[in-house]
C-alpha positions in Angstrom: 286.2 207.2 -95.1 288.5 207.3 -91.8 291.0 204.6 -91.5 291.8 203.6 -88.0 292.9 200.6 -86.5 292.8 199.5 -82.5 295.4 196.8 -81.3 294.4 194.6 -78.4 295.7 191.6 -76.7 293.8 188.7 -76.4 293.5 184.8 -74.7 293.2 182.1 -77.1 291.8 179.2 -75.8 294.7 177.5 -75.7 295.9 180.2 -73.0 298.4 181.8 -75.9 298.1 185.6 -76.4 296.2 186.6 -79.7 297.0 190.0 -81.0 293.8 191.2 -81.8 293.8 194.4 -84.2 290.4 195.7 -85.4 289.1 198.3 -87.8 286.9 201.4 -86.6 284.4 203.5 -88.1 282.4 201.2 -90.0 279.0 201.4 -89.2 278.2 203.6 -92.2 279.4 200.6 -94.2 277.6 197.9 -91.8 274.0 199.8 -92.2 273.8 199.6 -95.6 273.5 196.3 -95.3 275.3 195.8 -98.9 278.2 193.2 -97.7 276.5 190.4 -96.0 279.6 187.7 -96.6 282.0 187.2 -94.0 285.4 186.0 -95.4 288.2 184.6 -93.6 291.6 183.9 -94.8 293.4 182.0 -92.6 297.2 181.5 -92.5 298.2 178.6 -90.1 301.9 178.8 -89.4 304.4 177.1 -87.7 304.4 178.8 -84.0 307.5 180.4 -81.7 307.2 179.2 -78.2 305.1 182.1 -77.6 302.6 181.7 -80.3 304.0 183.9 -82.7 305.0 183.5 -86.2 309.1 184.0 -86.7 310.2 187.1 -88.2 309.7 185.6 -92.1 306.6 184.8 -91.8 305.7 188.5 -89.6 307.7 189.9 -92.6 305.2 188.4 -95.1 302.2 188.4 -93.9 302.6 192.7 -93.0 303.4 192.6 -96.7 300.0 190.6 -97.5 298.0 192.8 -95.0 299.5 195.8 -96.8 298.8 194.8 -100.2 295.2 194.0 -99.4 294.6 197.1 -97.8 296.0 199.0 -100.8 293.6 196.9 -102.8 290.4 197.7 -100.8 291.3 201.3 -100.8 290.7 201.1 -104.8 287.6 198.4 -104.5 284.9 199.2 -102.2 283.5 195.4 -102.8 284.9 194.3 -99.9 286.6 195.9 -96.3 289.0 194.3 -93.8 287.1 194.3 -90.9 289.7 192.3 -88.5 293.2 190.7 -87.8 293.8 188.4 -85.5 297.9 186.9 -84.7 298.7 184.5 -82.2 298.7 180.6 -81.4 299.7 179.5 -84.5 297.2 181.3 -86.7 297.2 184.4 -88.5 293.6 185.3 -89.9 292.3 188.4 -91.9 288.3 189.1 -92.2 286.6 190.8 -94.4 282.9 191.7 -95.6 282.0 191.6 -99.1 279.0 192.2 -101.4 280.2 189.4 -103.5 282.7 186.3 -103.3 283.1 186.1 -106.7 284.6 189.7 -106.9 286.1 189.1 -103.2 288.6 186.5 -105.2 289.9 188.6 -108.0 290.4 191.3 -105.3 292.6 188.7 -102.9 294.0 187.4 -105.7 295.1 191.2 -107.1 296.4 192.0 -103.5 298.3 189.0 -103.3 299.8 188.4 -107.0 303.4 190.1 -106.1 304.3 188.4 -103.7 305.3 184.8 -102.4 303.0 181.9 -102.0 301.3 181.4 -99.0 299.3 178.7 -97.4 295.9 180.1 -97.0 292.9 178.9 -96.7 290.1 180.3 -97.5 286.0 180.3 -95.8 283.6 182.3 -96.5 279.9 182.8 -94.3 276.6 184.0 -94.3 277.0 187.1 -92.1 274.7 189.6 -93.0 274.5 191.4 -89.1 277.9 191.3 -89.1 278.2 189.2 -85.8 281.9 188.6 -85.8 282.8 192.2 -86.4 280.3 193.1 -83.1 282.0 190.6 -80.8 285.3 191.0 -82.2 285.0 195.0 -81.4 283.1 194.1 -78.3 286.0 192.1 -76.4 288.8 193.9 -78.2 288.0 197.8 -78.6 289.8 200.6 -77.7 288.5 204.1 -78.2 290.6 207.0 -80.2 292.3 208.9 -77.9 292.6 212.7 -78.0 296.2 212.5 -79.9 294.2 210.4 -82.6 291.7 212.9 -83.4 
């Protein structure tokens, strides 16, 4: 499967920019219909005056998104669908066929390296309605020096 990623900028509600970074070419994925959980692992960190986490916690949580990617690239259980970085919040979302095998792959990805506080919910999203409003408000098509 293609990997690419868009980047957007987003408004919280709070009026703080949300960096917005969203995963293409997954309709293949999305039509079989075989991931119907929506999981989000949230990271809620202490903000910079701009909403931003400080360079430690940027440092780590590129290091978590890494090792989770390299994770999913072995275990097609599961795919990160979305990141979203701003306003005090980091969170990750994925879709998985199961939440009991969406654990041990999180927990896999995220042995090596230092704790972090996450927390952890997990929905009923078999339509995938985050991933279509997300890529709604956020996307931004390849260009011709992608392809």
């Amino acid at each position: 499967m293609a990997e690419r990623w868009w980047t957007a900028p987003a408004e919280a509600p709070s009026g703080k920019t949300v960096i917005v970074t969203g995963h293409d070419y997954l309709d293949k994925i999305r039509e079989k219909g075989k991931h119907p959980f929506r999981v989000e692992v949230t990271w809620d960190y202490e903000p910079q005056p701009d909403g931003m986490p400080s360079e430690a916690d940027a440092q780590l949580m590129e290091s978590a998104t890494e090792a989770l990617r390299e994770e999913l690239r072995k275990d097609k259980a599961a795919c990160m669908t979305g990141i979203y970085t701003g306003d005090g919040s980091r969170d990750w979302v994925f879709y998985t066929s199961s939440l009991a095998i969406f654990g041990k792959i999180l927990n896999r990805a995220l042995e090596k390296l230092d704790p972090m506080p996450l927390r952890i919910e997990a929905y009923s999203d078999p339509d995938w309605e985050e991933y279509a409003a997300m890529r709604e408000s956020s996307y931004i098509p390849e260009t011709d020096e992608e392809s």
